[in-house]
C-alpha positions as CSV (number, residue, x, y, z in Angstrom):
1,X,0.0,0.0,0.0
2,X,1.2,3.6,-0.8
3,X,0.8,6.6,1.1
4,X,0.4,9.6,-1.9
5,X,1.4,12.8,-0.9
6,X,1.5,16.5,-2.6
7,X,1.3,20.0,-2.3
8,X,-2.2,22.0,-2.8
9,X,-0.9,24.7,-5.8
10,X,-4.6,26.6,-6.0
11,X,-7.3,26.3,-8.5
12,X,-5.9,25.2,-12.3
13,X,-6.4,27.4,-15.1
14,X,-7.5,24.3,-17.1
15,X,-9.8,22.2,-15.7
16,X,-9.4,19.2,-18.2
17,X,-5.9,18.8,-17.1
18,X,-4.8,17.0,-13.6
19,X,-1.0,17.5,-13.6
20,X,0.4,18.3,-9.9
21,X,4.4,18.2,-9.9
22,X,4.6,17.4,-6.2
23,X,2.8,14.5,-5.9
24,X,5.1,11.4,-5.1
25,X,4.7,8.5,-3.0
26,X,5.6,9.2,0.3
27,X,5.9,5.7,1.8
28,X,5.4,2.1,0.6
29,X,4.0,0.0,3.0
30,X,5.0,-3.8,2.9
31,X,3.6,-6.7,4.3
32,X,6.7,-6.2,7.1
33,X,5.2,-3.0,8.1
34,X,1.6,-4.0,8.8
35,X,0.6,-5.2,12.6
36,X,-2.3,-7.0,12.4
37,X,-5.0,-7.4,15.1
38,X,-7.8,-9.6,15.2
39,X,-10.0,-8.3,11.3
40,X,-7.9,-4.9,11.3
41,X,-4.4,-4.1,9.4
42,X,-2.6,-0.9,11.0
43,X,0.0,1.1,9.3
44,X,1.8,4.3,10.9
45,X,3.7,7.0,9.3
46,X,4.4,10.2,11.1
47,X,4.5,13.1,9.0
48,X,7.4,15.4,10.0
49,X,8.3,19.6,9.1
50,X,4.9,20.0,7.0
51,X,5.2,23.6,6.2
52,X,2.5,23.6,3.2
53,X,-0.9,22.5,3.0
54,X,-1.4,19.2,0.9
55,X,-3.1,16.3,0.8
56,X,-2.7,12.3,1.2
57,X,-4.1,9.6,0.0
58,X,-3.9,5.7,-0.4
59,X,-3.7,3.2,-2.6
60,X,-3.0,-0.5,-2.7
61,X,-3.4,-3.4,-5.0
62,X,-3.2,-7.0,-4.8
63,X,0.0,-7.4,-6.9
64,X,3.5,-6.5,-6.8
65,X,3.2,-4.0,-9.0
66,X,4.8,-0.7,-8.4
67,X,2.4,1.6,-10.2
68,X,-1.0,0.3,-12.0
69,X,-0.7,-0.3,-15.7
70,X,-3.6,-0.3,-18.0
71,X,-5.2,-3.6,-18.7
72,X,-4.8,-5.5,-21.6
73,X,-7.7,-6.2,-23.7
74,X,-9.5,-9.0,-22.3
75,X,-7.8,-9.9,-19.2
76,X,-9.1,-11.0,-16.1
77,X,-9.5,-7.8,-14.3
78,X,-9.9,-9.5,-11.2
79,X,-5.9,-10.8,-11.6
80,X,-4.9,-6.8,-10.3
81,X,-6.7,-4.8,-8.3
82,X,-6.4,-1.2,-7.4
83,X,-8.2,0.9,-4.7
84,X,-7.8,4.3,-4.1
85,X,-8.8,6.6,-1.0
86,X,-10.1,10.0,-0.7
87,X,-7.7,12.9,-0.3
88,X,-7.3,14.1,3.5
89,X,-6.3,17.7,3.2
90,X,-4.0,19.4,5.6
91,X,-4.4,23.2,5.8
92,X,-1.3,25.5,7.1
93,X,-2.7,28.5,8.2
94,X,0.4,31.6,8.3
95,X,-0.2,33.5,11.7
96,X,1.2,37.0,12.4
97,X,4.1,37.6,14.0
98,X,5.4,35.9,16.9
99,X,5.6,39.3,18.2
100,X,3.0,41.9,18.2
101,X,4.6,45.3,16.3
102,X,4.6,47.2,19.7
103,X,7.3,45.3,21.2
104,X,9.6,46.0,17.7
Protein backbone atom coordinates (compact mmCIF):
# COMPACT_ATOMS: atom_id res chain seq x y z
CA UNK A 1 0.00 0.00 0.00
CA UNK A 2 1.24 3.64 -0.75
CA UNK A 3 0.78 6.64 1.05
CA UNK A 4 0.45 9.62 -1.86
CA UNK A 5 1.37 12.83 -0.88
CA UNK A 6 1.51 16.54 -2.58
CA UNK A 7 1.33 20.02 -2.27
CA UNK A 8 -2.17 22.05 -2.78
CA UNK A 9 -0.90 24.69 -5.78
CA UNK A 10 -4.55 26.64 -5.96
CA UNK A 11 -7.29 26.27 -8.55
CA UNK A 12 -5.94 25.23 -12.25
CA UNK A 13 -6.42 27.41 -15.10
CA UNK A 14 -7.46 24.35 -17.14
CA UNK A 15 -9.80 22.19 -15.68
CA UNK A 16 -9.40 19.21 -18.17
CA UNK A 17 -5.92 18.84 -17.09
CA UNK A 18 -4.84 17.04 -13.58
CA UNK A 19 -1.02 17.53 -13.56
CA UNK A 20 0.37 18.34 -9.87
CA UNK A 21 4.43 18.16 -9.91
CA UNK A 22 4.57 17.42 -6.19
CA UNK A 23 2.84 14.53 -5.89
CA UNK A 24 5.13 11.38 -5.09
CA UNK A 25 4.74 8.47 -2.96
CA UNK A 26 5.59 9.24 0.29
CA UNK A 27 5.88 5.69 1.85
CA UNK A 28 5.40 2.08 0.59
CA UNK A 29 3.99 0.00 2.97
CA UNK A 30 5.01 -3.81 2.92
CA UNK A 31 3.60 -6.65 4.26
CA UNK A 32 6.66 -6.20 7.06
CA UNK A 33 5.16 -3.01 8.11
CA UNK A 34 1.57 -4.04 8.76
CA UNK A 35 0.62 -5.21 12.61
CA UNK A 36 -2.26 -7.00 12.44
CA UNK A 37 -4.99 -7.41 15.11
CA UNK A 38 -7.78 -9.57 15.16
CA UNK A 39 -10.03 -8.29 11.31
CA UNK A 40 -7.92 -4.94 11.31
CA UNK A 41 -4.43 -4.13 9.41
CA UNK A 42 -2.64 -0.91 10.97
CA UNK A 43 0.04 1.09 9.33
CA UNK A 44 1.75 4.28 10.91
CA UNK A 45 3.68 7.03 9.28
CA UNK A 46 4.38 10.20 11.09
CA UNK A 47 4.49 13.09 9.02
CA UNK A 48 7.40 15.38 9.99
CA UNK A 49 8.26 19.60 9.06
CA UNK A 50 4.87 19.99 7.00
CA UNK A 51 5.19 23.57 6.23
CA UNK A 52 2.55 23.60 3.17
CA UNK A 53 -0.86 22.46 2.97
CA UNK A 54 -1.40 19.20 0.93
CA UNK A 55 -3.10 16.32 0.80
CA UNK A 56 -2.66 12.32 1.17
CA UNK A 57 -4.06 9.63 -0.04
CA UNK A 58 -3.93 5.70 -0.36
CA UNK A 59 -3.66 3.19 -2.58
CA UNK A 60 -3.04 -0.49 -2.68
CA UNK A 61 -3.42 -3.35 -4.97
CA UNK A 62 -3.21 -6.99 -4.83
CA UNK A 63 0.01 -7.38 -6.91
CA UNK A 64 3.49 -6.48 -6.79
CA UNK A 65 3.25 -4.02 -9.04
CA UNK A 66 4.82 -0.68 -8.41
CA UNK A 67 2.40 1.65 -10.21
CA UNK A 68 -1.03 0.30 -11.97
CA UNK A 69 -0.67 -0.28 -15.72
CA UNK A 70 -3.65 -0.32 -18.00
CA UNK A 71 -5.23 -3.58 -18.74
CA UNK A 72 -4.79 -5.46 -21.64
CA UNK A 73 -7.73 -6.20 -23.70
CA UNK A 74 -9.51 -8.96 -22.27
CA UNK A 75 -7.76 -9.91 -19.23
CA UNK A 76 -9.10 -11.04 -16.11
CA UNK A 77 -9.49 -7.78 -14.31
CA UNK A 78 -9.86 -9.48 -11.24
CA UNK A 79 -5.86 -10.78 -11.60
CA UNK A 80 -4.87 -6.81 -10.30
CA UNK A 81 -6.72 -4.85 -8.34
CA UNK A 82 -6.38 -1.16 -7.41
CA UNK A 83 -8.20 0.94 -4.71
CA UNK A 84 -7.77 4.34 -4.13
CA UNK A 85 -8.82 6.65 -0.98
CA UNK A 86 -10.08 9.98 -0.72
CA UNK A 87 -7.72 12.92 -0.27
CA UNK A 88 -7.30 14.13 3.48
CA UNK A 89 -6.29 17.72 3.22
CA UNK A 90 -3.98 19.44 5.57
CA UNK A 91 -4.40 23.21 5.80
CA UNK A 92 -1.25 25.55 7.07
CA UNK A 93 -2.65 28.52 8.23
CA UNK A 94 0.38 31.55 8.27
CA UNK A 95 -0.24 33.52 11.71
CA UNK A 96 1.19 36.99 12.42
CA UNK A 97 4.13 37.61 14.04
CA UNK A 98 5.44 35.94 16.94
CA UNK A 99 5.62 39.29 18.20
CA UNK A 100 3.03 41.91 18.19
CA UNK A 101 4.63 45.31 16.28
CA UNK A 102 4.58 47.23 19.68
CA UNK A 103 7.34 45.34 21.18
CA UNK A 104 9.63 45.96 17.74
Amino acid sequence: MDLIAGDITGPLADRTQDPNPTTRVGTRFTPDDWTKEGDYVTMTHTLQNVHHSSYLRVRGTNTSELEPANDPKGENPWNDLWFYANPAFIEIRRCGSLFPSALS
